[in-house]
C-alpha positions in Angstrom: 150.3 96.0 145.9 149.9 93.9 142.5 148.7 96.1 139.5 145.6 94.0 139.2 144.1 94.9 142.8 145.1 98.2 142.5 143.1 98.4 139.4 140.5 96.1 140.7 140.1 98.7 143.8 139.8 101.5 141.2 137.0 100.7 139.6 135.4 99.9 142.4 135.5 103.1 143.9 134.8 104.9 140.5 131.5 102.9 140.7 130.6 103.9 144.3 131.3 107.1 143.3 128.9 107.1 140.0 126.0 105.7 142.2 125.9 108.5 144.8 126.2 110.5 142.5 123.2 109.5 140.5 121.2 109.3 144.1 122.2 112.9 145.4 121.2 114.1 141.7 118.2 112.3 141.4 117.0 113.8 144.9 117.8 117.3 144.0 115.4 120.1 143.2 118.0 120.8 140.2 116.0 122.0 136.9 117.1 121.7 133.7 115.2 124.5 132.0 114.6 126.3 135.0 110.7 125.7 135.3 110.6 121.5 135.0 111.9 119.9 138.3 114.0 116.2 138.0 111.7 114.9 139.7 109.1 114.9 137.0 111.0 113.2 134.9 110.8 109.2 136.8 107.3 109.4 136.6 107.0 110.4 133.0 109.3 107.3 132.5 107.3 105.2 134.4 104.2 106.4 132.6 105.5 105.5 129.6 106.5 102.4 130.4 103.3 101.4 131.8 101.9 102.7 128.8 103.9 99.8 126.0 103.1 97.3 128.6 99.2 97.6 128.6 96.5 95.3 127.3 95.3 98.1 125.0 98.4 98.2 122.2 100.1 102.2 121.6 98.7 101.6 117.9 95.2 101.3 119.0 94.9 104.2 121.3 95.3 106.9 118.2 97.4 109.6 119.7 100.7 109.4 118.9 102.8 110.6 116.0 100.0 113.2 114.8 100.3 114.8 110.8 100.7 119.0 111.9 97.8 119.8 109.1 94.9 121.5 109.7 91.9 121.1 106.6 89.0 123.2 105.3 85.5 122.1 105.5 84.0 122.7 101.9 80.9 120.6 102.3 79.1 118.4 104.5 80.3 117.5 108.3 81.4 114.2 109.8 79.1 112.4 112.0 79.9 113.0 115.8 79.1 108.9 115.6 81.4 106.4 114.4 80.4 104.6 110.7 81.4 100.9 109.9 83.4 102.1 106.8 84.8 105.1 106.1 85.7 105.9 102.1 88.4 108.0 101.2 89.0 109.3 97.9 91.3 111.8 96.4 90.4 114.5 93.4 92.1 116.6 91.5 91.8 118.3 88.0 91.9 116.6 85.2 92.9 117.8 81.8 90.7 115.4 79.7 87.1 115.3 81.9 85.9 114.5 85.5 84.8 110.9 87.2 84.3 112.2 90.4 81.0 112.4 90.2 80.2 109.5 88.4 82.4 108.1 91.0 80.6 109.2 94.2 77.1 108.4 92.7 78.1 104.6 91.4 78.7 104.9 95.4 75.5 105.6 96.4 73.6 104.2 93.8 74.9 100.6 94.1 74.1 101.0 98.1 70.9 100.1 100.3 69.5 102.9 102.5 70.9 100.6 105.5 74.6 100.4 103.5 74.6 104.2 103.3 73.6 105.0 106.9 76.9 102.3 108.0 79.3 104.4 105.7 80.9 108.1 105.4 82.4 109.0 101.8 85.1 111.6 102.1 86.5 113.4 99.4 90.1 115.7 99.2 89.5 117.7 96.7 93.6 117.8 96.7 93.6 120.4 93.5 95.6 123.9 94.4 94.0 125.6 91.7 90.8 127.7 93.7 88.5 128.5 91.0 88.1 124.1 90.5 87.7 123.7 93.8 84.6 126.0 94.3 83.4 124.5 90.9 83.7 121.1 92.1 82.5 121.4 95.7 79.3 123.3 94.2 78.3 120.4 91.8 78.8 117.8 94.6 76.6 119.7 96.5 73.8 120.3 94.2 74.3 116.6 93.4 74.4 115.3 96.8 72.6 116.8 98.7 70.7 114.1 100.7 74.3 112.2 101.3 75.6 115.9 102.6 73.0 116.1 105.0 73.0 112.7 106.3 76.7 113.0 107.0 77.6 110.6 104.6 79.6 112.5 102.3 82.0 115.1 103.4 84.6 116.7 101.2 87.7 118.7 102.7 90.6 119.9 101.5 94.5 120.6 102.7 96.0 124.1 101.5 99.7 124.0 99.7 101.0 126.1 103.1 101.0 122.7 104.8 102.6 120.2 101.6 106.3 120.0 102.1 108.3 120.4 98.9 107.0 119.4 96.1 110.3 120.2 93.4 114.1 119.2 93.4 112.8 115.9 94.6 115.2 112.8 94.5 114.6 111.3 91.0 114.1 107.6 91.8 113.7 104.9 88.8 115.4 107.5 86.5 111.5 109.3 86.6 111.4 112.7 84.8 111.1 115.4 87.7 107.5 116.3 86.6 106.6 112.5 87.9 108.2 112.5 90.5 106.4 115.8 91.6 103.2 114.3 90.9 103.5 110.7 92.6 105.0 112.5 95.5 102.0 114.9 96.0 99.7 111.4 95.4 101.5 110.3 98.3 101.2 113.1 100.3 97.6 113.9 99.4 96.6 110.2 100.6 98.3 110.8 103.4 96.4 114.0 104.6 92.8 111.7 103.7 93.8 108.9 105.8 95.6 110.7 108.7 91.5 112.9 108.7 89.0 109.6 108.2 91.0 107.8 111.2 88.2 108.1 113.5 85.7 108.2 111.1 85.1 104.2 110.6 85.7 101.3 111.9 87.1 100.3 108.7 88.7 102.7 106.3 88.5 101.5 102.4 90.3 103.7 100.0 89.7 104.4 96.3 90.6 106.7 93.6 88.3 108.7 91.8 87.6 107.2 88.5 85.7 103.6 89.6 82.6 102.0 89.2 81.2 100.0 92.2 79.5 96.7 92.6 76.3 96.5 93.9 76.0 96.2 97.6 80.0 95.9 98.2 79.3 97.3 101.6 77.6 94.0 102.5 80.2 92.2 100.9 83.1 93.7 102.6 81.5 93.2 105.9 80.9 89.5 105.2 85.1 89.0 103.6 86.3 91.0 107.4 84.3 88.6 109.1 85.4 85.9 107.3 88.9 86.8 107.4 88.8 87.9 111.6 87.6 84.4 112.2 90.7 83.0 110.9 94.1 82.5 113.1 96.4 85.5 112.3 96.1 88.9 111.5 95.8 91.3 108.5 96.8 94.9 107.9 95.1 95.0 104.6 92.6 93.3 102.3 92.2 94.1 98.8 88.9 94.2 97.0 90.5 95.2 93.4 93.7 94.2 91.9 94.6 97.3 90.3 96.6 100.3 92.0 95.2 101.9 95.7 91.9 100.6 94.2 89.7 98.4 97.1 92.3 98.7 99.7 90.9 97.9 103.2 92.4 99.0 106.1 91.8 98.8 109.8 91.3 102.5 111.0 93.3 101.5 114.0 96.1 101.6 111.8 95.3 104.7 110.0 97.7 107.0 112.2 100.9 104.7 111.0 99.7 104.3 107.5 99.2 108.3 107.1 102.8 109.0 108.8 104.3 106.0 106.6 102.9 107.7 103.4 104.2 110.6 104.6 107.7 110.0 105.4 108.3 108.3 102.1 106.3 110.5 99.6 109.3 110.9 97.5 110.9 107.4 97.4 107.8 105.5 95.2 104.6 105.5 93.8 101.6 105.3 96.6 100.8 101.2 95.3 104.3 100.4 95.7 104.5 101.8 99.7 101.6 100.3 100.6 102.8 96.8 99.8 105.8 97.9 102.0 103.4 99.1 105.2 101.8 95.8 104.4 104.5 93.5 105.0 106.3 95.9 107.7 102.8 94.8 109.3 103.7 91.1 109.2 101.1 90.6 106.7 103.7 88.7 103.9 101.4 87.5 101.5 98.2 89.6 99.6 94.8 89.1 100.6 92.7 89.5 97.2 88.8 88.6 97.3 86.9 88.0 93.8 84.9 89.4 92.0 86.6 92.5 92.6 84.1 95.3 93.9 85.6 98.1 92.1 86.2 98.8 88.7 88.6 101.6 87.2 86.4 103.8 84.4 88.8 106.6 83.9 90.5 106.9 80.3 92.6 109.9 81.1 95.1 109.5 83.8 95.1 112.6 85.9 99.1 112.6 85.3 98.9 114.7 82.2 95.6 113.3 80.5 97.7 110.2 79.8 95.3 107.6 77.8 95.1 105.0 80.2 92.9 101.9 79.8 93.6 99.8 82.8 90.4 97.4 83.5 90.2 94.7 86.4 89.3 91.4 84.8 87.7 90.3 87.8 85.0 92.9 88.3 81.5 92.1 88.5 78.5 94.4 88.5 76.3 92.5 89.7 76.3 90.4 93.1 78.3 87.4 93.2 77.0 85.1 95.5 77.9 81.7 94.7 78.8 79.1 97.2 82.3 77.3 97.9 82.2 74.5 95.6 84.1 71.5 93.4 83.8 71.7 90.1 84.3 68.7 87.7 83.8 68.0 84.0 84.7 65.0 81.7 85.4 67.0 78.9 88.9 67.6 77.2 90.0 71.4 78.3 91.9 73.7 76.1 94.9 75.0 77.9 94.4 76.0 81.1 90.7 77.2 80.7 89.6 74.8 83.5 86.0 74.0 84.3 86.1 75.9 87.9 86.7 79.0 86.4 83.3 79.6 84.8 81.9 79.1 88.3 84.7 81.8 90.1 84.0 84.9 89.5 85.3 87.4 86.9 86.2 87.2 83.1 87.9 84.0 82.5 85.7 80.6 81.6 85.9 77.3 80.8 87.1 76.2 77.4 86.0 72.2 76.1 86.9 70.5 73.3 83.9 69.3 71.4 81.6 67.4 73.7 79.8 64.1 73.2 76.0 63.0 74.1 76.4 62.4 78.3 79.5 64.7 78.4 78.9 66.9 81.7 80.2 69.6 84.2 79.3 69.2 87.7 79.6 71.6 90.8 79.6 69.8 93.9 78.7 72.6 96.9 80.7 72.6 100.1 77.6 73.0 102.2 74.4 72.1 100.7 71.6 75.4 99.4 68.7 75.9 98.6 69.1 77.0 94.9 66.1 79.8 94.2 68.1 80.9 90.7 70.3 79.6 88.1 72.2 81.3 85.2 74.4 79.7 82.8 75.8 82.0 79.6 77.9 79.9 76.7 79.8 80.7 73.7 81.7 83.9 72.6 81.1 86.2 69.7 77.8 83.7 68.5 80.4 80.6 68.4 81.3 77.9 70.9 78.0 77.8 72.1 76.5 74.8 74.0 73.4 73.3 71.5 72.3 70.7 73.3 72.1 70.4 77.0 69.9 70.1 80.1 70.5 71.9 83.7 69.9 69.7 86.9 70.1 70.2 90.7 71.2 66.6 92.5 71.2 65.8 96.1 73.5 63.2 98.4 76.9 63.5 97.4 78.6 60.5 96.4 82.5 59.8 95.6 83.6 58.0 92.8 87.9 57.6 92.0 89.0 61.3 92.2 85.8 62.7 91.7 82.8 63.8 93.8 79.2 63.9 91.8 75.3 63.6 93.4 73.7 59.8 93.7 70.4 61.4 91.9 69.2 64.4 89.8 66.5 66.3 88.5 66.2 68.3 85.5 65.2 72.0 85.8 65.3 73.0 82.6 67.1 72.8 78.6 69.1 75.6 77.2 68.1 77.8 74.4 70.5 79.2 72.1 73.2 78.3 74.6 71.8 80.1 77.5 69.8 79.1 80.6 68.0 81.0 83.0 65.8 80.2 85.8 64.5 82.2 89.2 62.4 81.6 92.0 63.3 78.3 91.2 62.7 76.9 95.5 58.7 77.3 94.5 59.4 73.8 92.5 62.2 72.3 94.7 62.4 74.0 98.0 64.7 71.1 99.5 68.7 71.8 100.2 70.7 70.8 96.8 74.1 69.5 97.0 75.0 69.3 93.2 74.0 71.7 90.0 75.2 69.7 86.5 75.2 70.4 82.9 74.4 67.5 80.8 75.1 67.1 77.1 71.7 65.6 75.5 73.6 65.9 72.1 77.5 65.4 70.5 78.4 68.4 68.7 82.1 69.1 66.5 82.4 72.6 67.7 84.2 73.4 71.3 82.1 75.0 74.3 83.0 77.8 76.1 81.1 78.1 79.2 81.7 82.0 80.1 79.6 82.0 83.3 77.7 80.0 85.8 76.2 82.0 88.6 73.3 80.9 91.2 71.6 82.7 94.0 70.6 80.4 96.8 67.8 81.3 100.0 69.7 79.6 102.6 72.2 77.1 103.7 72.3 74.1 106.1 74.9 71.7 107.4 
């Protein structure tokens, strides 16, 4: 018989031979361990299975890869009910002073009654030394009470028996080994806060412990999510400040992988450069960043060795920011690249014009038309560049013009003064939907104009 049949015929029987095999073994009451029949084993397979292939993804169902930690309750309790937002927020001693406090009551403070019932502030007091942690627990709760009792403010905190090692870690980016110690703990530490506020919120925001807040950001953040979930796509994070794990928004669904991510990379890089990784390992390529930015770092003293540290986020704004999507246009000659639309965006930067003649304007066009029920427009820096001469008007029927959009008529609300102007409850006087707010130059001047801010609260919005 040729060689090739006789092979052929071979491996034909070794086959026949490997499937009966696999059927007598596969009906057998043979046990591996002794107590767990074979026959288990199919239907675990099948369950899983099942499992990856249902409606309900294996990310959203929350039990899988679970952090072996258990935590100590040193104030307050979470609420058996599920919060909007849950805030997460990491202490530890300082050499050079405390924020926390100031921290958690910026928190509160810059919240309605109705924002604080939606969220749940937690707080890892992540310090090993004993004697600041009963110190610091005790001030939060004399301070706190109220939020401790509502169940909107909890603090916990993970013992050292449960950290893996801290020292004779790999010394990435040439860092001494003292860094790397301390970044790799951050990590760690914001791993055990996310991996406990996973069921807490339907949203999970997390902050440091050194920040001011704006007012009403709860509100806020609710309104970007819904703005953003209304889009095509998905998101795995939005951010809210531009500065380190400061405003980061997460979906708690994602929680679990974000705490185990954290976790089994705590030595490899600082906590903002992993979470730009988790980020785009989510299929989220580029950032989402909203303005104003809602938080603002206070702290002077880094916690890393008292460190002087003076980072500020030039985008923050206290107060609320609530103006419309808009166009803005001016005919006067910008310096650089201080362009007209940024005294109507939010944050530091404003609009820088060379010296403006009599009829010179800037005019903000909305996208939907408001009713405008208060206007306030700041000029000038350090007592020069201020606007002398100018009036403020609201317009109505937007008309095009070249390259330019502008209103078909106008009416004047109101002159500057010292090159401010501020008006409120202005919908008493017009109470119609405006389309257009304008400056107008009544007067040519030689010196330049800065135009720092122009900020407007409306009542309502129609098509």
């Amino acid at each position: 018989m040729p060689r090739f049949f006789k092979r052929k015929k071979n491996v034909a029987l070794a086959v026949l031979l490997l499937v009966t095999g696999l059927y007598l073994f596969s009906h057998s009451d043979f046990s591996i361990t002794g107590q767990r029949s074979l026959k288990v084993i199919p239907k675990e397979l099948s369950w899983r299975v099942e499992r990856l292939v249902s409606k309900e993804s294996w990310v959203e169902q929350g039990d899988f890869l679970p952090l072996n930690v258990t935590y100590q309750l040193l104030a307050g309790a979470p609420s058996s009910q599920q919060r909007f937002l849950a805030v997460g927020l990491s202490s530890v001693s300082r050499k050079k002073g405390s924020y926390l406090v100031p921290t958690l009551r910026s928190l509160f403070s810059q919240s309605s009654p109705k924002e604080r019932s939606a969220m749940v502030v937690v707080v890892l007091l992540a310090d090993f030394d004993t004697s600041w942690r009963i110190e610091t627990a005790t001030e939060i709760k004399t301070t706190f009470a109220p939020e401790l009792e509502q169940g909107q403010l909890v603090v916990v905190h993970v013992p050292q028996d449960w950290y893996p090692p801290l020292t004779g870690l790999k010394r990435n980016y040439n860092d001494p080994p003292n860094r790397v110690t301390f970044r790799s703990k951050q990590n760690l530490d914001y791993s055990f806060l996310v991996h406990y506020c996973a069921s807490l919120g339907e949203y999970y925001l997390q902050l440091e412990d050194d920040v001011s807040s704006a007012k009403n950001f709860l509100t806020t953040i609710r309104g970007r999510i819904e703005e953003q979930n209304s889009k095509k796509g998905t998101w795995a994070m939005l951010e809210f400040s531009a500065l380190g794990y400061i405003g980061k928004l997460y979906k708690s669904a994602h929680l679990p992988l974000l705490a185990r991510f954290l976790f089994l990379f705590y030595q490899e890089m600082p906590c903002d450069w992993l979470m730009t990784h988790f980020r785009e390992l989510m299929t989220q390529r580029e950032t989402i960043l909203f303005k104003p930015s809602l938080f603002q770092h206070m702290g002077t003293f880094s916690s890393f060795q008292g460190t002087f540290n003076k980072l500020k986020d030039k985008n923050f704004e206290e107060g609320v920011y609530s103006n419309p999507l808009a166009d803005v246009y001016s005919n006067m000659s910008t310096y650089q690249k201080n362009y007209p639309k940024l005294a109507w965006e939010a944050g530091k930067s404003f609009f820088w014009g060379r010296s403006p003649d009599k009829g010179s304007y800037l005019t903000v066009v909305f996208q939907r038309p408001a009713v405008v029920t208060g206007i306030l427009v700041e000029t000038g820096s350090g007592g020069k560049d201020l606007l002398d001469s100018a009036q403020v008007e609201i317009g109505h029927h937007v008309v095009t013009s070249g390259d330019e959009r502008s209103c078909k008529e106008f009416q004047s609300v109101g002159a500057f003064e010292n090159g401010r102007f501020e008006m409120q409850n202005l919908e008493k006087q017009h109470s119609s939907a405006s389309s257009c707010l304008r400056i107008l130059v009544t007067a040519a001047q030689k010196d330049w104009v800065i135009v720092q801010k122009i900020r407007i609260t409306t009542k309502s919005r129609t098509s």
